[in-house]
Wavefront OBJ file of the C-alpha trace (Angstrom):
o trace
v 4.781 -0.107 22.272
v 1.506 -0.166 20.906
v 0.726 0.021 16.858
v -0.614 3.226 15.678
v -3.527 2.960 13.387
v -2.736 3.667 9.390
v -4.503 6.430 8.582
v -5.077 5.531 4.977
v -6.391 2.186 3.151
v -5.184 -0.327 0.683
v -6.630 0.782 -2.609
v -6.477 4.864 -1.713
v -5.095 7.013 -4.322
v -2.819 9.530 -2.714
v 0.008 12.073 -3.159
v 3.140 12.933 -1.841
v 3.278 16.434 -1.242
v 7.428 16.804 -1.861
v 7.244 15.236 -5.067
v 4.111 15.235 -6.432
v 4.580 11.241 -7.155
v 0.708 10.312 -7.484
v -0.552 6.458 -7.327
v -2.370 3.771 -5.720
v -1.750 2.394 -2.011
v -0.579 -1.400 -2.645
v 1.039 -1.977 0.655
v 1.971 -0.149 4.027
v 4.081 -0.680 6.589
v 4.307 0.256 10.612
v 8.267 0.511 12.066
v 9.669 -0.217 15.031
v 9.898 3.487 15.612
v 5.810 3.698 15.102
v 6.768 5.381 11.541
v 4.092 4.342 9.088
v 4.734 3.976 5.156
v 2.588 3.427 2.147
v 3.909 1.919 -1.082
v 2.191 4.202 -4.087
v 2.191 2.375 -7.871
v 1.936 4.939 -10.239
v -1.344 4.434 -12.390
v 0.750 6.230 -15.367
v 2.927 4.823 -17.797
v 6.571 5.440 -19.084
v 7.323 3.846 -22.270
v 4.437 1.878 -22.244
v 6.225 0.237 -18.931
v 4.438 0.620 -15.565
v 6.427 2.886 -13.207
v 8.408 1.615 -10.369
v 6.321 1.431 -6.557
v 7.573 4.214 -4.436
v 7.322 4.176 -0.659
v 6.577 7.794 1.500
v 5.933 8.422 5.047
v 2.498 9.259 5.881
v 2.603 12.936 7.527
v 3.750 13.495 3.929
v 1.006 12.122 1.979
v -2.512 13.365 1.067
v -5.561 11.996 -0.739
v -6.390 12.720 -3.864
v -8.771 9.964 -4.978
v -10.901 7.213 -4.311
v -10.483 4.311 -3.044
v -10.343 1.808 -5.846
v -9.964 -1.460 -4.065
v -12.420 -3.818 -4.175
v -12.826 -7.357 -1.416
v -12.655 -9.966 -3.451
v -12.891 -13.410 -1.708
v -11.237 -16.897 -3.307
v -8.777 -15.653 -5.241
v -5.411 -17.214 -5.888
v -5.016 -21.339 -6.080
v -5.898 -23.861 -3.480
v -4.718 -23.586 -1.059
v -3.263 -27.143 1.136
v -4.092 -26.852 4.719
v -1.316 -26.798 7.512
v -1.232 -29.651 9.547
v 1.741 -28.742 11.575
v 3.989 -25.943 12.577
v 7.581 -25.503 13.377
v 6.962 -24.635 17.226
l 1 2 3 4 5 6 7 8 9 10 11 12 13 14 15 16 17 18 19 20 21 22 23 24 25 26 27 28 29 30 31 32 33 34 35 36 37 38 39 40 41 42 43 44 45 46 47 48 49 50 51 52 53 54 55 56 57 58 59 60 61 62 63 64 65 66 67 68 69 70 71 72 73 74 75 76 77 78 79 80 81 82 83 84 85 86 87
């Protein structure tokens, strides 16, 4: 089975068209049955609470923004190097 491209980006602001649920691309995922789903964070607030991530298929979803995601290189701590692996 080969993997089928994603057609949207990290970073892409998009909407489901079923429930209107708007927000931000965070993560994406390809299944075994070449199904391909984007986890959307909601850029709006409840209660002054961010909104929970919600996950959609993509024939579902369409753009509605930019893309808001900028590279940025060196973030997070150091980072120890591996020296060996478990095989």
């Amino acid at each position: 089975m080969e993997p089928i491209d994603f057609k949207f980006n990290l970073g892409d602001i998009l909407k489901d068209r079923i429930t209107g649920f708007e927000g931000v691309v965070i993560c994406r995922a390809q299944w075994l049955a070449n199904c391909n789903t984007y986890g959307l964070q909601s850029q709006k607030l409840k209660e002054a609470k961010p909104l929970e991530r919600q996950h959609f298929d993509e024939p579902n979803l369409e753009p509605v923004g930019r893309n808001i995601y900028k590279a940025v290189r060196g973030t997070g701590g150091p980072e120890r190097p591996v020296t060996q692996t478990n095989r």
